[in-house]
N, CA and C atoms as an extended XYZ file, in Angstrom:
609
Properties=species:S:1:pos:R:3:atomname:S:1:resname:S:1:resid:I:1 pbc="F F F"
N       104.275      102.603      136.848 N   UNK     1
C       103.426      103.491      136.100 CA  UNK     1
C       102.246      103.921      136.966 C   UNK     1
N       101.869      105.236      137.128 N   UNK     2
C       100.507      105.718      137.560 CA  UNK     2
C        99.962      105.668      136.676 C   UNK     2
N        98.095      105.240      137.332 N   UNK     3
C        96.950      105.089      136.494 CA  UNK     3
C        95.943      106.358      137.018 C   UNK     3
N        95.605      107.573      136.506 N   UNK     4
C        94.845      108.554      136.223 CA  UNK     4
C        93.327      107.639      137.219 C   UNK     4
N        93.547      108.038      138.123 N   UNK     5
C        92.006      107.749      138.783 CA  UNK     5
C        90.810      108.120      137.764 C   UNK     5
N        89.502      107.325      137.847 N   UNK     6
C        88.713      107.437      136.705 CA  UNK     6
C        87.132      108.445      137.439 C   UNK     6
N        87.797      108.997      137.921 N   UNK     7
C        86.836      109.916      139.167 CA  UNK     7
C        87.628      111.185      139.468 C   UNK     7
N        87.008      112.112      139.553 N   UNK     8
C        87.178      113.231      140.504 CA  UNK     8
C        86.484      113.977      141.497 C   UNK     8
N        87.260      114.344      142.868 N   UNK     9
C        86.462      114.609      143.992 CA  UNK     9
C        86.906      115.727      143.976 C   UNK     9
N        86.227      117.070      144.809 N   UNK    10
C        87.020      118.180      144.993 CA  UNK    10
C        85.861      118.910      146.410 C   UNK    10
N        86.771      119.238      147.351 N   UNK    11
C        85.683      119.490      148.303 CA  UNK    11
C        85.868      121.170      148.395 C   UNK    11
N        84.925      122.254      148.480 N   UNK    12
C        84.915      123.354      147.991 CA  UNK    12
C        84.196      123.797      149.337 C   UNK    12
N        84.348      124.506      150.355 N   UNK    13
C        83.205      125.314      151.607 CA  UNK    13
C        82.628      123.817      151.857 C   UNK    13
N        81.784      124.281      151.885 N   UNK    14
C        80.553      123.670      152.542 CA  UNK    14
C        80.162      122.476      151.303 C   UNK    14
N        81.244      122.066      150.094 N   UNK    15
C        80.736      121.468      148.403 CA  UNK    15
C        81.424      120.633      148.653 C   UNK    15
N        81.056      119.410      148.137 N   UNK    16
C        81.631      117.953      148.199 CA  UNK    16
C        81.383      117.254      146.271 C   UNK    16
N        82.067      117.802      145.420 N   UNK    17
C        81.640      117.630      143.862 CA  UNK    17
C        82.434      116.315      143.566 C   UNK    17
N        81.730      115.276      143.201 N   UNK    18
C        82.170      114.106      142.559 CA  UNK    18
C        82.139      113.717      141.524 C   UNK    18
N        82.427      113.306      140.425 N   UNK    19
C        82.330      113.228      139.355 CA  UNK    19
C        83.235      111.902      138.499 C   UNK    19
N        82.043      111.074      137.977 N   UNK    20
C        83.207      109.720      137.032 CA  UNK    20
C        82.302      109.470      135.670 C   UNK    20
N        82.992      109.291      134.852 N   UNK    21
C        82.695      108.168      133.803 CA  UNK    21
C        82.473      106.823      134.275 C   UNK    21
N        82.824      106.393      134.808 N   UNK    22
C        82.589      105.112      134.946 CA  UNK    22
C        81.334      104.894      136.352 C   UNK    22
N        80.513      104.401      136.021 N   UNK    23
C        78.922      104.305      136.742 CA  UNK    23
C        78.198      103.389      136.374 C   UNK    23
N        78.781      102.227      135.741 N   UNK    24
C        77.632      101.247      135.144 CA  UNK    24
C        78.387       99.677      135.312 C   UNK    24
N        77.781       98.844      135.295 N   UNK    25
C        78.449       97.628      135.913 CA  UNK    25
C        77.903       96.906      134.699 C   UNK    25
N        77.386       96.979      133.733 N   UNK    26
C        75.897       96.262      133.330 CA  UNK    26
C        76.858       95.342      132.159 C   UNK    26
N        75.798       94.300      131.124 N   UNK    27
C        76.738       93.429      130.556 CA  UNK    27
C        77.033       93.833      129.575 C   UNK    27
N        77.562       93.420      129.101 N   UNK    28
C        78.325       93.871      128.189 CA  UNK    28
C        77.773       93.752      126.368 C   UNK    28
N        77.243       94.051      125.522 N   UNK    29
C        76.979       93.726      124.153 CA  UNK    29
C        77.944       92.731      123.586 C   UNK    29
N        77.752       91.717      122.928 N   UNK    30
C        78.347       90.626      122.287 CA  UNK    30
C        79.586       91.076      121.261 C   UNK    30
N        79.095       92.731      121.114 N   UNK    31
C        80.017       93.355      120.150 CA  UNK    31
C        80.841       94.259      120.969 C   UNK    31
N        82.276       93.705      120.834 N   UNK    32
C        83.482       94.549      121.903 CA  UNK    32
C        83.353       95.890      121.213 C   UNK    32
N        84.414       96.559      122.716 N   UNK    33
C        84.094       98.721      122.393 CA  UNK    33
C        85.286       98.392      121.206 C   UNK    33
N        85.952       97.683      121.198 N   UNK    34
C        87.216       98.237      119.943 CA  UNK    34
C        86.810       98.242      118.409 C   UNK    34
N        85.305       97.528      118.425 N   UNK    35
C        84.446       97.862      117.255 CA  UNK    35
C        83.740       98.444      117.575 C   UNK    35
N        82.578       98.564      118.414 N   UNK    36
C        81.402       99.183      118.490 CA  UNK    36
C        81.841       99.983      119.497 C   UNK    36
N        82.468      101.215      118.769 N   UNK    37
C        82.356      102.287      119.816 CA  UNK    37
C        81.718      103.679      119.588 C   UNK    37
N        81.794      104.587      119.854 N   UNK    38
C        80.989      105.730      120.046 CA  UNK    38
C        81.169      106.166      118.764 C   UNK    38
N        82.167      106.125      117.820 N   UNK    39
C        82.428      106.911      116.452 CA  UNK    39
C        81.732      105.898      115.419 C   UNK    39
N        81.790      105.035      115.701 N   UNK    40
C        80.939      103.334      114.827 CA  UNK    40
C        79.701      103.883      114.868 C   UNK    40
N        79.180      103.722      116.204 N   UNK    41
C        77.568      104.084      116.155 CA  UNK    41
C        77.481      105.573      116.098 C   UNK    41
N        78.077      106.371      115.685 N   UNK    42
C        77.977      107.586      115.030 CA  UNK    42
C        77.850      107.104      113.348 C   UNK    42
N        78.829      106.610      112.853 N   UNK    43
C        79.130      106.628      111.507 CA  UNK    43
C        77.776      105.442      111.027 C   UNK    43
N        77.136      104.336      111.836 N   UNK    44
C        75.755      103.473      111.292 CA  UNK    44
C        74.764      104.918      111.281 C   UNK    44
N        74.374      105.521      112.302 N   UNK    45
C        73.173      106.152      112.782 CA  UNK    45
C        73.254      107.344      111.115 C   UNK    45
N        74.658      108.109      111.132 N   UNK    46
C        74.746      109.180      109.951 CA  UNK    46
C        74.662      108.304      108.531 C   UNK    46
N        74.846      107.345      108.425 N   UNK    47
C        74.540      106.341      107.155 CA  UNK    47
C        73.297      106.318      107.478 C   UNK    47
N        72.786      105.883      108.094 N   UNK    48
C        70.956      105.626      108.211 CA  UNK    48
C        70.340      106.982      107.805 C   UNK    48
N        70.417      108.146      108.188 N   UNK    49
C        69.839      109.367      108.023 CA  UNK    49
C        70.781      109.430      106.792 C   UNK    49
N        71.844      109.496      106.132 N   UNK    50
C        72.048      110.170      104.855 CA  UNK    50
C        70.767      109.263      103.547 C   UNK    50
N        71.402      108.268      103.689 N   UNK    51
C        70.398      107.139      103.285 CA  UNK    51
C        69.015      107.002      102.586 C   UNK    51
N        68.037      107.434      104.141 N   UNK    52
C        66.927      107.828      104.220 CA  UNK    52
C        66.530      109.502      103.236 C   UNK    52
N        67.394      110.331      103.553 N   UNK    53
C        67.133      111.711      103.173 CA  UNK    53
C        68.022      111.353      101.642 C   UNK    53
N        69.130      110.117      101.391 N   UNK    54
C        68.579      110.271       99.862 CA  UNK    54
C        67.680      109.720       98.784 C   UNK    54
N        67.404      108.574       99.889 N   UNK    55
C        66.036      107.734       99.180 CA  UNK    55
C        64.859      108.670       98.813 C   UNK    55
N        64.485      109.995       99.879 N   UNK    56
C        63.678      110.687      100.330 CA  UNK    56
C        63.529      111.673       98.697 C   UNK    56
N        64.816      112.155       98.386 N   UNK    57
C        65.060      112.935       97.266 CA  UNK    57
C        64.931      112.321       96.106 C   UNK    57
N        65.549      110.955       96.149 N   UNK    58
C        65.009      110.237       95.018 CA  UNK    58
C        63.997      109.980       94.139 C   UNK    58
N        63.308      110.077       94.970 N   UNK    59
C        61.730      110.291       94.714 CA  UNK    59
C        61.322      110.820       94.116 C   UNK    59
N        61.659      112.270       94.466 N   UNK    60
C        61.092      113.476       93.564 CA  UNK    60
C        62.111      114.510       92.731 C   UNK    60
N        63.253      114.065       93.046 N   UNK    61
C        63.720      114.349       91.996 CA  UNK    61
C        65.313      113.722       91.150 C   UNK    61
N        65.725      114.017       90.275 N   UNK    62
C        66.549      113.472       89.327 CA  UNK    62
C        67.798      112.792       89.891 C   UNK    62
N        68.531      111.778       89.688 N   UNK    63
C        69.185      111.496       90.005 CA  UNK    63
C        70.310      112.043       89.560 C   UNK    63
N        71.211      113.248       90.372 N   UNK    64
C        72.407      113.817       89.945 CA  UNK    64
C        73.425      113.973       90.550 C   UNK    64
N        74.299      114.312       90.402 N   UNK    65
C        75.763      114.846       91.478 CA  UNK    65
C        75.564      115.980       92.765 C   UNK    65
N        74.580      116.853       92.365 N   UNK    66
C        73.996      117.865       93.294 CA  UNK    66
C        73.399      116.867       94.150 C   UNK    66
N        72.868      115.535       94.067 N   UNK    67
C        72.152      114.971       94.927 CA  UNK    67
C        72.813      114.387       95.937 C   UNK    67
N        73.862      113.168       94.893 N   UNK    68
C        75.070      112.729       95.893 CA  UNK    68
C        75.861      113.549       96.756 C   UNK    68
N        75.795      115.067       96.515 N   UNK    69
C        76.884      115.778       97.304 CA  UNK    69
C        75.991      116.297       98.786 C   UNK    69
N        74.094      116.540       98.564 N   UNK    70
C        73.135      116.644       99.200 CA  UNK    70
C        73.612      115.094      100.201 C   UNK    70
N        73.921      114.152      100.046 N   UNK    71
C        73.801      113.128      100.838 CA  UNK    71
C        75.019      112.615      101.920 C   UNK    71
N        76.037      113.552      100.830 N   UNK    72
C        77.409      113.444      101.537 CA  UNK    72
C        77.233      114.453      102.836 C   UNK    72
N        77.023      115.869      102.286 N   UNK    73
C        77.099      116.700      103.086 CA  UNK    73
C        76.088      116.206      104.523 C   UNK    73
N        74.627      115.569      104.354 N   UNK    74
C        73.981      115.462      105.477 CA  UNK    74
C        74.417      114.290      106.473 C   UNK    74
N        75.866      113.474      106.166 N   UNK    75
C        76.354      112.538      106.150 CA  UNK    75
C        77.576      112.940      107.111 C   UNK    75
N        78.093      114.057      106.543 N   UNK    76
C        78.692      114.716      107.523 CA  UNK    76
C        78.315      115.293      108.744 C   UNK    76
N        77.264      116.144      108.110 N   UNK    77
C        76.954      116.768      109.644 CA  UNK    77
C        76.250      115.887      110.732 C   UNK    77
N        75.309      114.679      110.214 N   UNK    78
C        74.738      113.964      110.826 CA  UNK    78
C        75.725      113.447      111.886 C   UNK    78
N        76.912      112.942      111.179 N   UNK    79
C        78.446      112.366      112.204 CA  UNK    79
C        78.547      113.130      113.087 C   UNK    79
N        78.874      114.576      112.230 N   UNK    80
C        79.554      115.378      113.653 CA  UNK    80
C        78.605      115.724      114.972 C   UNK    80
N        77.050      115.840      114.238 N   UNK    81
C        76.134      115.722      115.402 CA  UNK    81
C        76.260      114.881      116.720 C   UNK    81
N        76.348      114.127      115.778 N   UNK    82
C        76.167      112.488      116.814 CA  UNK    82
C        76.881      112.460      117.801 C   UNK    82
N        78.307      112.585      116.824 N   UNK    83
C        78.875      112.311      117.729 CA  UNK    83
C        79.476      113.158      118.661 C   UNK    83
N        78.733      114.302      118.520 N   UNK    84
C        79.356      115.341      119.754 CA  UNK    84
C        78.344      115.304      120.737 C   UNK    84
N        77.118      115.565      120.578 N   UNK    85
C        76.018      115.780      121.226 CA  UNK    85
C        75.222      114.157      121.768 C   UNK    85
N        75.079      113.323      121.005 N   UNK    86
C        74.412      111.988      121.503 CA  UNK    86
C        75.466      110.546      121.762 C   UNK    86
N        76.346      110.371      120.885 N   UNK    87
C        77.205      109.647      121.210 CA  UNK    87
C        78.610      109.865      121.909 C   UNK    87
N        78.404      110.025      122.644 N   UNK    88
C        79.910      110.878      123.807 CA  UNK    88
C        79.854      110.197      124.932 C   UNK    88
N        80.927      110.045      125.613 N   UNK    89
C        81.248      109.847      127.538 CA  UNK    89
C        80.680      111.119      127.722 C   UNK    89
N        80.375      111.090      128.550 N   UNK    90
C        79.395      111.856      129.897 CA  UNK    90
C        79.598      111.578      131.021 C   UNK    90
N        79.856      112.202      132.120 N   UNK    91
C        80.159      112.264      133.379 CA  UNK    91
C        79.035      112.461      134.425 C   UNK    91
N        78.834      111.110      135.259 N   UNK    92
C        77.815      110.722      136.246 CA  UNK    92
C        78.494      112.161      137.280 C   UNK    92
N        77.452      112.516      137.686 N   UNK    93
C        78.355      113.814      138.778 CA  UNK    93
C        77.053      113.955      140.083 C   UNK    93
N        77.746      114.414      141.270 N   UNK    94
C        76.639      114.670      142.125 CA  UNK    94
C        77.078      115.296      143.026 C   UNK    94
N        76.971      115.954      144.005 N   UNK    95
C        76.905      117.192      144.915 CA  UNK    95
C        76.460      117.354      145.919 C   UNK    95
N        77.123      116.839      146.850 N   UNK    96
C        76.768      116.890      148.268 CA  UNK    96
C        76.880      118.870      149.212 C   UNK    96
N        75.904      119.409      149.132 N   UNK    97
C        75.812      120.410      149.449 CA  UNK    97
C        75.403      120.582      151.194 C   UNK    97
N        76.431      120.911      151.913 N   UNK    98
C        75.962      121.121      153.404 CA  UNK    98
C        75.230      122.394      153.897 C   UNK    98
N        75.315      123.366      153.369 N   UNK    99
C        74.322      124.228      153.330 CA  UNK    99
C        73.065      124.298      153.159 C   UNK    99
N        73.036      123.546      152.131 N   UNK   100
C        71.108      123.198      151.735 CA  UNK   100
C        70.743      121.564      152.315 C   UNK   100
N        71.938      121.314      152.553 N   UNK   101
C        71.459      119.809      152.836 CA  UNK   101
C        70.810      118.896      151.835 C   UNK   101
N        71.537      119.294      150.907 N   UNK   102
C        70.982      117.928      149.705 CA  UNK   102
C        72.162      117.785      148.794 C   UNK   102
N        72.141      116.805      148.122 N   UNK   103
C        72.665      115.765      147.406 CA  UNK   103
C        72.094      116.145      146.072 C   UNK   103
N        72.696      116.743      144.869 N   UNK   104
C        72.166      117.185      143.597 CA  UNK   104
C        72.844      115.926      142.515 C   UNK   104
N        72.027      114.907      142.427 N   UNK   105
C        72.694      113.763      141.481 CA  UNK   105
C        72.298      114.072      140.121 C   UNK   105
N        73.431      114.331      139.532 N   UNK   106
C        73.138      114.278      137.329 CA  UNK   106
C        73.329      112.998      136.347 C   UNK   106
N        72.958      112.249      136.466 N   UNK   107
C        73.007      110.970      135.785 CA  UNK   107
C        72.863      111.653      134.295 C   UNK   107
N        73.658      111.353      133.479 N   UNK   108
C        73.408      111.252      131.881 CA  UNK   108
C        72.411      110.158      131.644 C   UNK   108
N        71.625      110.933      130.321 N   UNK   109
C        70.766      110.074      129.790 CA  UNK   109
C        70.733      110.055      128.185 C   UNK   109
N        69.913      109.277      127.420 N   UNK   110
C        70.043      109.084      126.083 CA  UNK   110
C        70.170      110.514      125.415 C   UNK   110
N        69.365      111.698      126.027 N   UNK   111
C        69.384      113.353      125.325 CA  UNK   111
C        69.773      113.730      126.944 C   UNK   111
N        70.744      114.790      127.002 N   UNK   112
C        70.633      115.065      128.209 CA  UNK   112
C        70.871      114.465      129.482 C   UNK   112
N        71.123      115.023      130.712 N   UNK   113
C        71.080      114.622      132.317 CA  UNK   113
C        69.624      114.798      132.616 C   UNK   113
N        69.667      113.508      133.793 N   UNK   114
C        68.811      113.531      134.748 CA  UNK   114
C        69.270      114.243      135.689 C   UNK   114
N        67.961      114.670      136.534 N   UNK   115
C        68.539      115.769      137.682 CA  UNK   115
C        68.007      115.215      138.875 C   UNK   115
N        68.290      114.381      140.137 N   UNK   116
C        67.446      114.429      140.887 CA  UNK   116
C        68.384      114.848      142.295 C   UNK   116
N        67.327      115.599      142.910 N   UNK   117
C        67.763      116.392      144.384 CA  UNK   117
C        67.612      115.255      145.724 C   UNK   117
N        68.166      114.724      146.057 N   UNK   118
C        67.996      113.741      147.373 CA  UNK   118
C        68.289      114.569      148.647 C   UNK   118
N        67.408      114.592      149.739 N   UNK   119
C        67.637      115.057      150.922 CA  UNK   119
C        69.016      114.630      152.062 C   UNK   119
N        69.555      115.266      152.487 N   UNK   120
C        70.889      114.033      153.309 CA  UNK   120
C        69.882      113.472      154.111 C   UNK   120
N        68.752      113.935      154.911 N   UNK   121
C        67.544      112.731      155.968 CA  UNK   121
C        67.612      111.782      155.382 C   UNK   121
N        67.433      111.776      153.968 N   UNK   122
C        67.110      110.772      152.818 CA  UNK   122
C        68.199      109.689      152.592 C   UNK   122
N        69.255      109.660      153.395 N   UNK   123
C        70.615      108.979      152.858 CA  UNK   123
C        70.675      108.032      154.069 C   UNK   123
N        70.560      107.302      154.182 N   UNK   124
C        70.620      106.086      154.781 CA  UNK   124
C        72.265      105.936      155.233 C   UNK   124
N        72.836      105.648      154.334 N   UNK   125
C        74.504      105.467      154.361 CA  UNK   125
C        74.737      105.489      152.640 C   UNK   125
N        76.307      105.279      152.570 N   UNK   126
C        77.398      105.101      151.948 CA  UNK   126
C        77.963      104.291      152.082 C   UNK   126
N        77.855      102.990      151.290 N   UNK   127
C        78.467      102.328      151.298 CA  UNK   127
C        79.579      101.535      150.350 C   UNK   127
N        80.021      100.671      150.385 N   UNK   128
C        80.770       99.889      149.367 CA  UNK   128
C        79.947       98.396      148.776 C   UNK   128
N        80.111       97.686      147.143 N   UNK   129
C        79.484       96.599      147.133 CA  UNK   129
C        80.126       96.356      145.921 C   UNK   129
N        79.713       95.083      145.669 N   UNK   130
C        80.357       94.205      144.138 CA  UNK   130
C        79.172       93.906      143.808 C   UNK   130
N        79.735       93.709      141.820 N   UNK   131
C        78.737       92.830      141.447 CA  UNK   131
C        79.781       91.994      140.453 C   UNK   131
N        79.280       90.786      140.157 N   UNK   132
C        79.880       89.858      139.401 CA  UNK   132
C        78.921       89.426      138.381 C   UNK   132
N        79.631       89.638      136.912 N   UNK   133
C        78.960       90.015      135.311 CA  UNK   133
C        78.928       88.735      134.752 C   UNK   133
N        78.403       88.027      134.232 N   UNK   134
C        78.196       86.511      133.580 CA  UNK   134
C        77.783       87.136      131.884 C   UNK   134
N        78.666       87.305      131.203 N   UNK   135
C        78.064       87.109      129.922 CA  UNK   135
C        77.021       86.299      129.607 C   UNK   135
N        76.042       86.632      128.471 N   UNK   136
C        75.030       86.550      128.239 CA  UNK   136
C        75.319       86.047      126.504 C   UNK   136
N        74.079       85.367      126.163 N   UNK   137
C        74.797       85.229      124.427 CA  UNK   137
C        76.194       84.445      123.770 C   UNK   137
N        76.415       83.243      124.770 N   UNK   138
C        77.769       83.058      124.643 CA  UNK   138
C        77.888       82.570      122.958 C   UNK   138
N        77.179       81.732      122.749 N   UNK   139
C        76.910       81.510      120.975 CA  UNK   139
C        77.341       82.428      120.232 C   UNK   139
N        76.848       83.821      120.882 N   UNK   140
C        77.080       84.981      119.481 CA  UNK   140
C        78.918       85.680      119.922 C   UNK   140
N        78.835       85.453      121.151 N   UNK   141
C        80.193       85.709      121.908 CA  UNK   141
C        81.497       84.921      120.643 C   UNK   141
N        81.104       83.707      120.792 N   UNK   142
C        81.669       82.826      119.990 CA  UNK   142
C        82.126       82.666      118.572 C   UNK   142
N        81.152       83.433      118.519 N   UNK   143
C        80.968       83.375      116.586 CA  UNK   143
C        81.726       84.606      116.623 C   UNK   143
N        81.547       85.668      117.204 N   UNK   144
C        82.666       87.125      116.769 CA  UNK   144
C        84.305       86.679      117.469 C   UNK   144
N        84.348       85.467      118.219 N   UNK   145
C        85.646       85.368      118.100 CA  UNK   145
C        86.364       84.759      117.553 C   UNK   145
N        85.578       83.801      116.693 N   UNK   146
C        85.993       83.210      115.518 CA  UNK   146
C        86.586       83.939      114.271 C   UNK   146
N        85.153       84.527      113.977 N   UNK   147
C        85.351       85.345      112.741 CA  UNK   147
C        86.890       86.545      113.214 C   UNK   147
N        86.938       86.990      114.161 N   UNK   148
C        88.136       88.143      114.368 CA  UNK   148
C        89.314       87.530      114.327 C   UNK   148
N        89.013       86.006      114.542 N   UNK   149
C        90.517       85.627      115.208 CA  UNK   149
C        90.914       84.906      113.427 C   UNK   149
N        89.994       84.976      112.324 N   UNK   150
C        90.003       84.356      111.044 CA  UNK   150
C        90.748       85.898      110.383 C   UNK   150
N        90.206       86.668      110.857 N   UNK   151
C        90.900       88.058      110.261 CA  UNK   151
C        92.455       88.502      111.118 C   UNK   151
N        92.807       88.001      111.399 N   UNK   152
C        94.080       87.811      112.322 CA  UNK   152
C        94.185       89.367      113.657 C   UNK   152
N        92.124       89.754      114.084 N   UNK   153
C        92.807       90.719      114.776 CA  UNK   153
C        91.064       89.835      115.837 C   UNK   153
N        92.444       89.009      117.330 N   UNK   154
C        91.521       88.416      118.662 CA  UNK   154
C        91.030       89.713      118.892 C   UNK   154
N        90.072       89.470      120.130 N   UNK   155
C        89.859       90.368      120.715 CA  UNK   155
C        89.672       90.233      122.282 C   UNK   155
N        90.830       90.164      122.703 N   UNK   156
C        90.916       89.316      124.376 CA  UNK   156
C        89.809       90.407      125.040 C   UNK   156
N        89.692       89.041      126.114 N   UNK   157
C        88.456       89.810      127.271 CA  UNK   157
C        86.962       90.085      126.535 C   UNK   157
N        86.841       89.361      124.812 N   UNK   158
C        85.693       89.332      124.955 CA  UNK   158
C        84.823       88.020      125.478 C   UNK   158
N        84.140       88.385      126.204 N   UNK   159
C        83.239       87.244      126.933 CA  UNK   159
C        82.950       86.803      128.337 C   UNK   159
N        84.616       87.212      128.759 N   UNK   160
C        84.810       86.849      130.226 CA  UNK   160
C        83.892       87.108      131.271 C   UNK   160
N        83.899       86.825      132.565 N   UNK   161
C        83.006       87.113      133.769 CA  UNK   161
C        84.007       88.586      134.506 C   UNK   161
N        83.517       89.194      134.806 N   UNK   162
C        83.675       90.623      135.218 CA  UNK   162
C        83.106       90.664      136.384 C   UNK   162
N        84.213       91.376      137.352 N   UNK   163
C        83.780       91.760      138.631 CA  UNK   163
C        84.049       93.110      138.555 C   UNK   163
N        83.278       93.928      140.063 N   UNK   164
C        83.168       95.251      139.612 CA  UNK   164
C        82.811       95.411      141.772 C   UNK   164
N        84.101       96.512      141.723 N   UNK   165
C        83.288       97.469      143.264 CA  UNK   165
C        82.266       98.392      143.049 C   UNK   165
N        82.103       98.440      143.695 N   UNK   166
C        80.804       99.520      143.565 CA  UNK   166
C        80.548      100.812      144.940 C   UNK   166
N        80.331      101.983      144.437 N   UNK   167
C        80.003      102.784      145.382 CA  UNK   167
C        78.032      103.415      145.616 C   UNK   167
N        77.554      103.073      146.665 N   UNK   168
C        76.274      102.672      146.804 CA  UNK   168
C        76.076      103.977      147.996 C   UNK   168
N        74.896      105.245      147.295 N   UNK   169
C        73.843      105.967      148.669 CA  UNK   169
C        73.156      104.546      148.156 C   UNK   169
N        73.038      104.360      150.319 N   UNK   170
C        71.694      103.908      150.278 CA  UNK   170
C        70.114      104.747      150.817 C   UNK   170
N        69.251      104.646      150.611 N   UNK   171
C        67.971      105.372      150.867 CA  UNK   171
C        67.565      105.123      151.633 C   UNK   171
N        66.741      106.095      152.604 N   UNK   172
C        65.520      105.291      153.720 CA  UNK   172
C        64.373      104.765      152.906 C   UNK   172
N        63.960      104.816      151.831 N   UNK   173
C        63.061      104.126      151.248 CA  UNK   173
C        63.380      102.812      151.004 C   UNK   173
N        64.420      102.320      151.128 N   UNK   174
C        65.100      100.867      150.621 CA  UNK   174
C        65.394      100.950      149.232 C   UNK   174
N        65.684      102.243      148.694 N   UNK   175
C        66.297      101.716      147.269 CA  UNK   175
C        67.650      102.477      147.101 C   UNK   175
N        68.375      102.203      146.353 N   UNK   176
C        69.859      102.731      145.918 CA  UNK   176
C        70.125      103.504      144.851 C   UNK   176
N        71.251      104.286      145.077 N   UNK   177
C        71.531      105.000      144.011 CA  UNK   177
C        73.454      104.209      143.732 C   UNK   177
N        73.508      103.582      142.403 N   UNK   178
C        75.112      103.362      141.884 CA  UNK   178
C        76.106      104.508      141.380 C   UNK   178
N        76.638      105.215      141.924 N   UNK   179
C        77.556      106.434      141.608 CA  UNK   179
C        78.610      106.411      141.245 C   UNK   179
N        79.560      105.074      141.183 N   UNK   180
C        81.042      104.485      140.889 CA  UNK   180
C        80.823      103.315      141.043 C   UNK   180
N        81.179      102.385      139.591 N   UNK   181
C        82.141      101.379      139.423 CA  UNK   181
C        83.185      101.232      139.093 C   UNK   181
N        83.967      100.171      140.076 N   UNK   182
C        85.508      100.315      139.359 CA  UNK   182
C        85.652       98.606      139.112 C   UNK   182
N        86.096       98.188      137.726 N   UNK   183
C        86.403       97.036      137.395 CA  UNK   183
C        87.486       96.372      138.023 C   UNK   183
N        87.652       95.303      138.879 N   UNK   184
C        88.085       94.546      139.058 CA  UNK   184
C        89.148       94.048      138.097 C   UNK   184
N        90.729       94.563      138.097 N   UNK   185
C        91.207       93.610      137.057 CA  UNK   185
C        92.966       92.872      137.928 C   UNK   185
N        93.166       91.614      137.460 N   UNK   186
C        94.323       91.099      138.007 CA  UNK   186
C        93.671       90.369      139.527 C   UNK   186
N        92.436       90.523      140.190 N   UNK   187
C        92.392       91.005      141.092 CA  UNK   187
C        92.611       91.884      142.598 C   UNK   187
N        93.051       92.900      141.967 N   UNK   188
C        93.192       94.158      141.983 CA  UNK   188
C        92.349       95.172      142.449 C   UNK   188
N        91.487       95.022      143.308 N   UNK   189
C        90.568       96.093      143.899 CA  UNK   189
C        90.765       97.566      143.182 C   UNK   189
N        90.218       98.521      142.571 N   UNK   190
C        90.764       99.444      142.130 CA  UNK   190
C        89.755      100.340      143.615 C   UNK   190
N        90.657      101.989      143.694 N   UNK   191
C        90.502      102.965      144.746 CA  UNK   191
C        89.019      103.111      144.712 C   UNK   191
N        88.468      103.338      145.857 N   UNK   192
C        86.628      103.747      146.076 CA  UNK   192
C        86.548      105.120      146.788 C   UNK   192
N        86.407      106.160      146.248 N   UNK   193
C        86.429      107.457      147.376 CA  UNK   193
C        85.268      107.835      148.763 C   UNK   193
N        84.859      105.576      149.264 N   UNK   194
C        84.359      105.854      149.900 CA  UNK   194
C        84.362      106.715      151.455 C   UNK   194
N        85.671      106.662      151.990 N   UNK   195
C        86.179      107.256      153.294 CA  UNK   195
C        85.817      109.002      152.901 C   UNK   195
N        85.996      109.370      151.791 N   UNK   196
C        86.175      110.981      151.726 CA  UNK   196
C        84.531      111.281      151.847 C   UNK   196
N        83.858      110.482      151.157 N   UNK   197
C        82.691      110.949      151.287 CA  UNK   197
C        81.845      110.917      152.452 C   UNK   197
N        82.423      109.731      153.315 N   UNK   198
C        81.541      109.185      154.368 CA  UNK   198
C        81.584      110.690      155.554 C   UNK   198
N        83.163      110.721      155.194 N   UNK   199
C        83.908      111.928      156.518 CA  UNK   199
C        83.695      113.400      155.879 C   UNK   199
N        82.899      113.614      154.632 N   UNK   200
C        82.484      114.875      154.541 CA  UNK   200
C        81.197      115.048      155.256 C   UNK   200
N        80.387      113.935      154.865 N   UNK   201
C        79.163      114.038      155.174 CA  UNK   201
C        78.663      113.922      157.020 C   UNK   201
N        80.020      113.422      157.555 N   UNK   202
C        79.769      113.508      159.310 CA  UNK   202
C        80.010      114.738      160.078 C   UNK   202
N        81.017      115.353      159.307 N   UNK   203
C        81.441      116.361      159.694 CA  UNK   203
C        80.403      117.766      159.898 C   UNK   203
């Protein structure tokens, strides 16, 4: 079976465009993605705002069916908000431009991308690195695998220690930028598009 690389490179003139979902190594919440995932914390956040805006109405006026349908409807759109615009994958992307000589990095953020322009003077190297993940919270780790495994649905791989490659600019200032992680699984190195980038940028 082929596995869909979780990155895309595409080199264009003088354009070197990279682009992944996957950019974060960090630990993990006690609550696995097969519950807490992007449509979950859509559907808490649109309960909280329907909620609020019908407590809000309550107040001042009557309690009726026009109200409940006022709470449904903001219930809806609140979801579809969410979850199109704030709760979504987003794609870490950045842009090695040889013409201007800079590096255009877009990090997603809670509203929106960050934008920052790095100089290539500014690039130290490209390199490769790991990090190795130690769950945190094992108590609460514990208790949700109890309770799931009492409802007859486990939830393997919650808790475990996680390794992760990593693709690293480093800076002449001494600090780093993380642009790709790839999880470690089987131990299994997964692909790093460090060679393409190193040999765009010498050229």
């Amino acid at each position: 079976m082929t596995h869909k690389k979780p990155y895309t490179i595409i080199t264009e003139m003088n354009k070197l465009c990279f682009s992944t979902h996957s950019y974060e190594a960090d630990k993990e919440s006690m609550l696995h993605k097969g519950i807490y995932n992007y449509e979950m914390a859509s559907i808490l956040s649109a309960t909280m705002i329907a909620g609020t805006v019908y407590a809000i109405l309550a107040l001042y006026f009557k309690v009726t069916v026009i109200l409940y349908i006022a709470s449904t409807l903001m219930f809806i759109i609140a979801f579809v908000g969410l979850r199109r615009f704030i709760f979504r994958e987003r794609d870490l992307e950045i842009v090695f431009d040889k013409t201007m000589k800079v590096a255009t990095l877009r990090t997603p953020g809670l509203v929106g991308m960050r934008t920052e322009k790095i100089s290539f003077d500014s690039i130290l190297s490209v390199e490769a690195g790991s990090r190795h993940i130690i769950p945190t919270n094992i108590d609460g780790i514990q208790f949700v695998q109890k309770i799931s495994a009492q409802h007859g649905s486990p939830m393997p791989g919650l808790g475990e220690e996680k390794d992760f490659v990593t693709l690293l600019l480093k800076l002449t200032d001494g600090t780093e930028r993380t642009i790709y992680t790839g999880k470690i699984d089987n131990k299994n190195e997964p692909s790093l598009p460090l060679n393409e980038i190193r040999d765009f940028l010498k050229k």
